[in-house]
VEXMARTI-466463 format. One record per residue (C-alpha): residue in three letters; x, y, z. Coordinates in Angstrom, 3 decimals. Layout:
# VEXMARTI-466463
<r residu="Ala" xx="X" yy="Y" zz="Z"/>
...
//
This chain:
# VEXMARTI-466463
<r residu="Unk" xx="0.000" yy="0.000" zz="0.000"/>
<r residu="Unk" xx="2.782" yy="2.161" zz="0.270"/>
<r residu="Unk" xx="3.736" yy="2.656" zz="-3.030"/>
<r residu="Unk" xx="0.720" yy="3.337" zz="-4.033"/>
<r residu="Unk" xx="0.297" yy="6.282" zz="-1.028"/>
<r residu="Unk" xx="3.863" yy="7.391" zz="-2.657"/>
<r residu="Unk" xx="2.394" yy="7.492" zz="-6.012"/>
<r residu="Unk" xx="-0.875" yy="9.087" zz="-5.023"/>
<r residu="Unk" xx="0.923" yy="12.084" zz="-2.747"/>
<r residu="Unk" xx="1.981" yy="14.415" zz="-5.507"/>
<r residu="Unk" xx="-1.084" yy="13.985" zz="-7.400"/>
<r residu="Unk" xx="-3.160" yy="14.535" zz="-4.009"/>
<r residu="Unk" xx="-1.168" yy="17.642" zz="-3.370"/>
<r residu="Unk" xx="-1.930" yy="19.260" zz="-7.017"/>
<r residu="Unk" xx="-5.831" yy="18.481" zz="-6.401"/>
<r residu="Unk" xx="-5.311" yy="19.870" zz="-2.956"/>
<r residu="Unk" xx="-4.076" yy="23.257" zz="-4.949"/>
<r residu="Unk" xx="-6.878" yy="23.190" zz="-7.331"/>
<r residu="Unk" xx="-9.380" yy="22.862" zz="-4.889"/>
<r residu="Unk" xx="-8.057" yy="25.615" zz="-2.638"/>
<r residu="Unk" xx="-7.824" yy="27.697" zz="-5.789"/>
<r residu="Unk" xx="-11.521" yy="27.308" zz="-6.798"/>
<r residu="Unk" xx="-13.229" yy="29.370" zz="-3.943"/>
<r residu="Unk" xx="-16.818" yy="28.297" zz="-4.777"/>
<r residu="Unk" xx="-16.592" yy="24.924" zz="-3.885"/>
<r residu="Unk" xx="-14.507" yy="24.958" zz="-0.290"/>
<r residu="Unk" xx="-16.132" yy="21.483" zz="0.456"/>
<r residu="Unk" xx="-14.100" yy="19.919" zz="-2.210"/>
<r residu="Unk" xx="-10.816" yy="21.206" zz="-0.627"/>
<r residu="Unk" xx="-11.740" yy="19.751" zz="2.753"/>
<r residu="Unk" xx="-12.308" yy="16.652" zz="0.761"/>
<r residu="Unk" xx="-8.895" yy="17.462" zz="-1.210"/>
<r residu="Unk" xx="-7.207" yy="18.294" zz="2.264"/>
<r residu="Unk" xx="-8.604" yy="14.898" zz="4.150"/>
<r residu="Unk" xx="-7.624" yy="12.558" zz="1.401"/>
<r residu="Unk" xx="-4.000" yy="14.194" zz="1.703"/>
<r residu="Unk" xx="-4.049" yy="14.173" zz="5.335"/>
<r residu="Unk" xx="-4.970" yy="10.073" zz="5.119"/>
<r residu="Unk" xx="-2.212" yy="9.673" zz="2.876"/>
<r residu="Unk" xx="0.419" yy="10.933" zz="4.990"/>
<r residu="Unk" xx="-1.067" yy="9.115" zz="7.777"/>
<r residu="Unk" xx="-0.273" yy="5.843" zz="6.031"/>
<r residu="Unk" xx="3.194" yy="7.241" zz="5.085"/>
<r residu="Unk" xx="4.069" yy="8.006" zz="8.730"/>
<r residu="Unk" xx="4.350" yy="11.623" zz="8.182"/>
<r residu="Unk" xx="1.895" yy="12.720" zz="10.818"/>
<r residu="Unk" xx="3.520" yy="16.297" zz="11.077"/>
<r residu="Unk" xx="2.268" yy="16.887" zz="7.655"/>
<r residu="Unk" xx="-0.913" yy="15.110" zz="7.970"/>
<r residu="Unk" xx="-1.666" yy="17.144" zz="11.050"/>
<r residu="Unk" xx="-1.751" yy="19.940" zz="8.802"/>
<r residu="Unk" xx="-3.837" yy="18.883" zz="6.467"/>
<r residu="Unk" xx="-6.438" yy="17.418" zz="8.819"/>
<r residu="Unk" xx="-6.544" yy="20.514" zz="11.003"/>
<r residu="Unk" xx="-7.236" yy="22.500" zz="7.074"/>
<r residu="Unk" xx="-10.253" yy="19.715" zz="6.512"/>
<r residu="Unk" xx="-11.085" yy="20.167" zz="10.245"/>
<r residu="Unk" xx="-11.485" yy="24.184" zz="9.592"/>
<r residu="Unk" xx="-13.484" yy="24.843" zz="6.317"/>
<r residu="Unk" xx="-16.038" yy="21.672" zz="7.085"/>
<r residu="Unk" xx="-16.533" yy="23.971" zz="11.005"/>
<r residu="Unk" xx="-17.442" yy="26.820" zz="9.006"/>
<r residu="Unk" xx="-19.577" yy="25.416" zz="6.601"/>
<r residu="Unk" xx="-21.507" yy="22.788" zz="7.763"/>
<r residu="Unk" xx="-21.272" yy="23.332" zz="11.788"/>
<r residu="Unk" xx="-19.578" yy="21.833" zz="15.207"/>
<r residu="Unk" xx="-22.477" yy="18.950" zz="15.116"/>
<r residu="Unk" xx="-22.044" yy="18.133" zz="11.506"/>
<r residu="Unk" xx="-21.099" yy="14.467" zz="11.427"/>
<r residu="Unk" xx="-18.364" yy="14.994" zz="8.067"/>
<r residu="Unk" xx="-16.705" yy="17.924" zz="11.257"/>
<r residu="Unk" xx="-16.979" yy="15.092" zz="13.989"/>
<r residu="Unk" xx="-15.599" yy="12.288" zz="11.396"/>
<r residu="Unk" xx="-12.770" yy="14.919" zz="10.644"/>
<r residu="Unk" xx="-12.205" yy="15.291" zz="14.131"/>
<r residu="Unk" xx="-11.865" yy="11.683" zz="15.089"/>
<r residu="Unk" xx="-9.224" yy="11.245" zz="12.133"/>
<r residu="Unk" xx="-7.550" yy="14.217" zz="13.756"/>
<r residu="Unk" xx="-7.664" yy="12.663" zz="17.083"/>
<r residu="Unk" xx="-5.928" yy="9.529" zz="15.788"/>
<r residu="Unk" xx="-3.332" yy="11.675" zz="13.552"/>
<r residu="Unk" xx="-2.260" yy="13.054" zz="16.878"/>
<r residu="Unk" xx="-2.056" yy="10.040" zz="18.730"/>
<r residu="Unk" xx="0.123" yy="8.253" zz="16.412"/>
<r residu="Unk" xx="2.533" yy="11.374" zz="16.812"/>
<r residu="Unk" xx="2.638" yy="10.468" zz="20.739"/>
//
């Protein structure tokens, strides 16, 4: 799976880009910013997926709401970004 995560990161980070760069759809760069973040996870680079994840974590807050179960879902993948950094 790890090549494949490898593979996948620079192509992740350009749609991550794009998605930040199209301001009328924000959703799709907390999508963009979550798939990154899960990628990194699985590369043990939890420093960068941190990032990420707290990006996701911001934009869905804003949009949808503290309740919202895609900002609770981001906040549990958060949560275990963190641990692993422990």
């Amino acid at each position: 799976m790890q090549g494949h995560d490898e593979q996948a990161r620079p192509h992740l980070v350009t749609l991550l880009h794009h998605a930040r760069a199209n301001t009328h759809d924000a959703l799709a760069a907390a999508t963009a910013a979550e798939e990154l973040a899960q990628c990194c996870d699985r590369l043990q680079c939890h420093a960068e997926a941190e990032e990420r994840w707290w990006e996701a974590l911001e934009i869905r807050r804003g949009l949808l709401g503290e309740r919202h179960a895609a900002v609770m879902a981001t906040e549990e993948g958060l949560r275990r970004c963190l641990q692993l950094q422990c």
